[in-house]
Structure formats: structure tokens, C-alpha cells
Backbone as JSON, one array per atom type, in Angstrom:
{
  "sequence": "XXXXXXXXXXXXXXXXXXXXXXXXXXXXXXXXXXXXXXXXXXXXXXXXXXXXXXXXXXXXXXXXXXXXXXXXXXXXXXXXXXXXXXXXXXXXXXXXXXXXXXXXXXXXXXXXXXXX",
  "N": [[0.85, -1.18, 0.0], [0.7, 2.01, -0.91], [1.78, 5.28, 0.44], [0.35, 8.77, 0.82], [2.25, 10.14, 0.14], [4.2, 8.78, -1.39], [2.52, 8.02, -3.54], [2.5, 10.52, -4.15], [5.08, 11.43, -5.02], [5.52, 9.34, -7.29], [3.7, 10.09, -9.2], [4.79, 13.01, -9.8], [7.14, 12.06, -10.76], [5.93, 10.71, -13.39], [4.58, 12.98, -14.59], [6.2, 14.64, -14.77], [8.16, 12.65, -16.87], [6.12, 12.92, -18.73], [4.82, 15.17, -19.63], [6.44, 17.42, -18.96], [7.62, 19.25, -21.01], [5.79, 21.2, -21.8], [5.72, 22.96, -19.64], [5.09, 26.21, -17.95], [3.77, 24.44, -15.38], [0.77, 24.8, -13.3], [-0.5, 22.85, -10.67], [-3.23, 22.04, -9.13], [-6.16, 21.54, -7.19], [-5.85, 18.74, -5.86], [-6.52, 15.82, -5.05], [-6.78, 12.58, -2.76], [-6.93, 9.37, -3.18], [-7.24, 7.06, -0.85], [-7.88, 4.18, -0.89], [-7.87, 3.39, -3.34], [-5.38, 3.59, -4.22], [-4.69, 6.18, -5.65], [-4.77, 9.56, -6.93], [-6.65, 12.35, -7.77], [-6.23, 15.07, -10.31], [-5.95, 18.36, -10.94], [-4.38, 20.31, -14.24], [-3.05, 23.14, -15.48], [-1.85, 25.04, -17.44], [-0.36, 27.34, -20.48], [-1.73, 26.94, -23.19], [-0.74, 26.58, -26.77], [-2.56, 26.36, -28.92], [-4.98, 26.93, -28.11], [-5.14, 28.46, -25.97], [-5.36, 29.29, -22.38], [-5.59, 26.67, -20.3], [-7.39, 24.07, -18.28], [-6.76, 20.91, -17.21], [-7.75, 17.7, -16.45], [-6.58, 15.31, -14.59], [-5.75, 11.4, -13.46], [-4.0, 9.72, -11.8], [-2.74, 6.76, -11.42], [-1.14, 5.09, -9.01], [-0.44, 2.06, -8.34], [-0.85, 0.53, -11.15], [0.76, 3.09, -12.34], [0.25, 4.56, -13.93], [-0.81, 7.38, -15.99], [-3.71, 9.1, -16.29], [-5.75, 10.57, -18.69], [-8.31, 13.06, -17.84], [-10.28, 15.1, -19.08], [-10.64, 18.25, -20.43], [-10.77, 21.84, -20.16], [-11.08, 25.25, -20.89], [-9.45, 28.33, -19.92], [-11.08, 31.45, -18.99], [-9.35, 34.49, -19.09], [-9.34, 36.26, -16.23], [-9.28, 34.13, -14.83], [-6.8, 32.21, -15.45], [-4.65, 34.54, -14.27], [-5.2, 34.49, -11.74], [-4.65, 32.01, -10.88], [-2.03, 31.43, -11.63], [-1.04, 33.39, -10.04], [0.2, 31.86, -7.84], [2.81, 29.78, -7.23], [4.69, 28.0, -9.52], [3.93, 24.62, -10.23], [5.55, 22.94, -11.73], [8.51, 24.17, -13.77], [9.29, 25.81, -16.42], [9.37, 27.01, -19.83], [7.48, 29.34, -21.71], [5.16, 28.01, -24.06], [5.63, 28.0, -27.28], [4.54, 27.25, -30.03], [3.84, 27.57, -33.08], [0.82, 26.86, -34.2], [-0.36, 27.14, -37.0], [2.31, 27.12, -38.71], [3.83, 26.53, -41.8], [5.57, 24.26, -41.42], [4.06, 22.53, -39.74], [2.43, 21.11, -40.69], [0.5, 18.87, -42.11], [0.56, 18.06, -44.66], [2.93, 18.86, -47.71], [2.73, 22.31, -49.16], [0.38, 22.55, -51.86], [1.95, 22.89, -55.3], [2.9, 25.85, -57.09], [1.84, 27.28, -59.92], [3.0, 28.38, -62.82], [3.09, 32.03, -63.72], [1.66, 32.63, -66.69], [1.52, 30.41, -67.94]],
  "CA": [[0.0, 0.0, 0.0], [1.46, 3.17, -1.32], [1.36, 6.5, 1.57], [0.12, 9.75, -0.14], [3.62, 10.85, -0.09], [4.63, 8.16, -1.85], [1.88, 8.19, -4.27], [2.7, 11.76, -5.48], [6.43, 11.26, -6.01], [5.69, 9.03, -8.72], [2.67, 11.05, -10.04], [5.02, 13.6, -9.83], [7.74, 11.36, -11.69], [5.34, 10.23, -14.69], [4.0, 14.2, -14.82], [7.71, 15.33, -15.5], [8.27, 12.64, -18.3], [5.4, 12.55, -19.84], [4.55, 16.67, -19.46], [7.58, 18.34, -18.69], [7.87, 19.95, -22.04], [4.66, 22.13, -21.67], [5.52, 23.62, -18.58], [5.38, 26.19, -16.45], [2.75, 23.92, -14.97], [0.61, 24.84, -12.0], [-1.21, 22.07, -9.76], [-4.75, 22.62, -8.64], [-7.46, 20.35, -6.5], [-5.03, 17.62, -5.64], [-7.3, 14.81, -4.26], [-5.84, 11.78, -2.63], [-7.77, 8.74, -2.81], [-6.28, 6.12, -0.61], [-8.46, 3.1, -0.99], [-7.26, 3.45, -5.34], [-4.09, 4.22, -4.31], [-4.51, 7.4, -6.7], [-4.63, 11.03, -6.96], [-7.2, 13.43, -8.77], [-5.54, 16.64, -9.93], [-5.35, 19.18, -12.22], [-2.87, 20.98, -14.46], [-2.96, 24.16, -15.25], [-0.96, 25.55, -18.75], [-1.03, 27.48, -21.6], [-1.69, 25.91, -24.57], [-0.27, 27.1, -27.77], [-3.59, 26.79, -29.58], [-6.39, 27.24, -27.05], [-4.91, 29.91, -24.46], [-4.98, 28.68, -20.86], [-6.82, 25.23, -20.49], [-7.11, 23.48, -17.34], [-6.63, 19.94, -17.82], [-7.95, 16.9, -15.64], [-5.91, 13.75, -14.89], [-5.54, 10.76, -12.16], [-2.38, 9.37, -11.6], [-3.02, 5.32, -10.49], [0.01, 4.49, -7.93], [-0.54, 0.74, -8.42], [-0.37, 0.2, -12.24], [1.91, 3.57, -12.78], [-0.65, 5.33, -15.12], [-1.36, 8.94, -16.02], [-5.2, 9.13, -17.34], [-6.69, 11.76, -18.86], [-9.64, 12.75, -17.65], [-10.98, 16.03, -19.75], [-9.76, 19.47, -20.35], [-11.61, 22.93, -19.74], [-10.74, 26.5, -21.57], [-9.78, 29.17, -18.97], [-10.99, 33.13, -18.73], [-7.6, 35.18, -18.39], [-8.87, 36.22, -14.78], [-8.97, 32.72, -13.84], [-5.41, 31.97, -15.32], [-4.12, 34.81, -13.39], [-5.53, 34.05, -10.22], [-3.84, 31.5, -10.29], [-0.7, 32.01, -11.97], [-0.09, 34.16, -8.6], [0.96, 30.69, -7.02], [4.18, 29.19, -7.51], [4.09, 26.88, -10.2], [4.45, 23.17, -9.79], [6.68, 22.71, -12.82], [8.82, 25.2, -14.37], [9.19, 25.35, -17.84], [9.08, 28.18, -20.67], [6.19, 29.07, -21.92], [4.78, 27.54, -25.12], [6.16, 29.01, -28.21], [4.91, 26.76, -31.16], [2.72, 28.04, -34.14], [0.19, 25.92, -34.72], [-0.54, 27.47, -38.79], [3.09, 27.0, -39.62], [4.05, 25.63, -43.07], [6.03, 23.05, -40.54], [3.75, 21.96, -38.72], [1.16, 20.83, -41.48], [0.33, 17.31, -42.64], [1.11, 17.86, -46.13], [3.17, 20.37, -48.35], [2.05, 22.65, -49.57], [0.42, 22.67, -53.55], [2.76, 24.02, -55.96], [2.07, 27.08, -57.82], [2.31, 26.92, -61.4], [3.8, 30.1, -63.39], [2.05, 32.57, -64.45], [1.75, 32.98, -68.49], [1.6, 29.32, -68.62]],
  "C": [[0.89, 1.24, 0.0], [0.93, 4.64, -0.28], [0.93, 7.65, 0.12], [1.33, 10.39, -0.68], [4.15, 10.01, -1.03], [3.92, 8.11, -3.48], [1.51, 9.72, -5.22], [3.72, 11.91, -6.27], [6.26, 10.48, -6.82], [4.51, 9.08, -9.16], [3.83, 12.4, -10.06], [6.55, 13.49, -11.19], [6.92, 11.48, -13.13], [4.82, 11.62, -15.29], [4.9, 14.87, -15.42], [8.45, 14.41, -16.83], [7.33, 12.31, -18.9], [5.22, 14.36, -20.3], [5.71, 17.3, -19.74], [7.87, 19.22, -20.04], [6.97, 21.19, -22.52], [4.47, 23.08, -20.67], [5.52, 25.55, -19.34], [3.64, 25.66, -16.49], [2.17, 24.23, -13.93], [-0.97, 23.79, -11.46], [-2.42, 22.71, -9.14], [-5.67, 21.38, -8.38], [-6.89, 18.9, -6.63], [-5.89, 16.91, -4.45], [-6.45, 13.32, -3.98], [-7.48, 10.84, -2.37], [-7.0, 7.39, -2.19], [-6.91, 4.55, -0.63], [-8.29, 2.56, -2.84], [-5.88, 3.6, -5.09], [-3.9, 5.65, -5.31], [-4.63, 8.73, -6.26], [-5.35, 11.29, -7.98], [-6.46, 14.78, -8.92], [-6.0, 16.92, -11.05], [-4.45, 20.13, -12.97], [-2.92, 22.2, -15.01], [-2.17, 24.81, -16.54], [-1.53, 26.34, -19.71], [-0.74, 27.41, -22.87], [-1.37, 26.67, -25.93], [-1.08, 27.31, -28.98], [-4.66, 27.25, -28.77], [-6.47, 28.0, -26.37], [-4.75, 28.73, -23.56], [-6.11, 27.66, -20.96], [-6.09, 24.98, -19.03], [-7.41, 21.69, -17.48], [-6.81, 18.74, -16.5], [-7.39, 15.48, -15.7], [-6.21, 13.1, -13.23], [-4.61, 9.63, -12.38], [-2.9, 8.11, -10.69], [-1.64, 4.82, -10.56], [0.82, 3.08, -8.46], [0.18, 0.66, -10.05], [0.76, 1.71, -12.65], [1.27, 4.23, -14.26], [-1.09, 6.68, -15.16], [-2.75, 8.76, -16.89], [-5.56, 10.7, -17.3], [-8.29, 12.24, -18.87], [-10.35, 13.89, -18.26], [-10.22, 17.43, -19.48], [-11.01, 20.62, -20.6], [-10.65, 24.08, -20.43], [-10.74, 27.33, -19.96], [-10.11, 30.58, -19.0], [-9.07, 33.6, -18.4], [-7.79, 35.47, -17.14], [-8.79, 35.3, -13.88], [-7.25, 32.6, -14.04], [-4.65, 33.39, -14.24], [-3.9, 35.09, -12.1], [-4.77, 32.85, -10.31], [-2.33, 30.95, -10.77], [0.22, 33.06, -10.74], [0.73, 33.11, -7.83], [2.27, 30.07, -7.47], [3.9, 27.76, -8.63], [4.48, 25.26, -10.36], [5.37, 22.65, -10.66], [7.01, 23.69, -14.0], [8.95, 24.77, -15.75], [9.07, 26.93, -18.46], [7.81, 27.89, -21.56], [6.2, 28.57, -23.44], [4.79, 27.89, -26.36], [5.61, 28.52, -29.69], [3.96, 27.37, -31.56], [1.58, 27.71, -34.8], [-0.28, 26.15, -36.36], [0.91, 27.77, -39.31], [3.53, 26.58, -40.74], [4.55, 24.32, -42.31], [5.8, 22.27, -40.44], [2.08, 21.28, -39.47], [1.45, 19.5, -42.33], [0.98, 17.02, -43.88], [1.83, 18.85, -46.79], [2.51, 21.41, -49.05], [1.96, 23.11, -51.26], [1.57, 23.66, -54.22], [1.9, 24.96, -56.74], [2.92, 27.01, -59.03], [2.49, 28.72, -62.15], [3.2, 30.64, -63.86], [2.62, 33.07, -66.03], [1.29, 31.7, -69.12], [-0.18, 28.66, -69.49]]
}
């Protein structure tokens, strides 16, 4: 049987490599359920297409699983209510473009010359 302490360091483990690249992350409504061995939480970021989303997971001890349990859009005075708190995993913020030529499934059509 896993203590709560025990049961966050590796929710806290599997959060840093599975996450860690999205930070700065901040933690919110950390529930401990000790009869699951698990943890309800949520995470807190902002998303590079959506703005600030708050994002619902539960971290099961036993098998060593991050689930996702649904994600929520936030108001800006919610994110900076609580963006005042220290944030549970640092990180830079989220820089990618989502309408880059890059970052798109296919290339894009050529263009044929004009006169032709």
C-alpha cells in the first residue's frame, strides 16, 4: 500500500516525463484517494492553440498510469488568479505556431507560373 507521499512522487515522476515539455505547470485540486491508491488533480498551462486550459488527470500508484480525464478553456482572470501561485513545474512558456508551413500534414500545392 502506497502513503500519499509516496503516491505523489511518482505522479510527480510520470507528470515530469510525460509533461515536462509544456511547462510552467501549475497544480490545482489535488485529491488523494487512498483506498485506489490514486490522486485526482489538475494541471494548469497554456496551450499554444487554445490559451490557458485546465486539464484533468488521475495518476493510479498501483499500475503507474497517467489518465486523462478532460480538459476545460480558462478566462484570463482565472489563469491569473492562479498564476499568482508558484508553479508546480517550471518550464518556458509555449512558443509553437500551430498554422506553420512546418507543422502541417502535407506540403504545400505548388504554384504553377504565371503565363503558362
Amino acid at each position: 500500500m502506497y502513503t500519499r507521499q509516496e503516491v505523489a512522487a511518482r505522479r510527480d515522476q510520470k507528470v515530469l516525463t510525460t509533461l515536462g515539455e509544456i511547462g510552467p505547470l501549475w497544480l490545482i485540486n489535488d485529491v488523494y484517494r487512498p483506498l485506489e491508491e490514486s490522486l485526482l488533480f489538475d494541471l494548469v498551462y497554456a496551450h499554444s492553440e487554445y490559451g490557458w486550459v485546465q486539464q484533468r488527470f488521475k495518476f493510479d500508484a498501483f499500475n503507474n498510469v497517467l489518465y486523462h480525464m478532460g480538459v476545460t478553456r480558462l478566462t484570463e482572470a482565472k489563469a491569473l488568479e492562479i498564476q499568482e501561485g508558484d508553479p508546480y513545474l517550471l518550464g518556458e512558456v509555449a512558443t509553437a505556431v500551430p498554422v506553420h508551413p512546418v507543422n502541417r500534414l502535407s506540403p504545400p500545392l505548388p504554384v504553377a507560373p504565371r503565363g503558362s
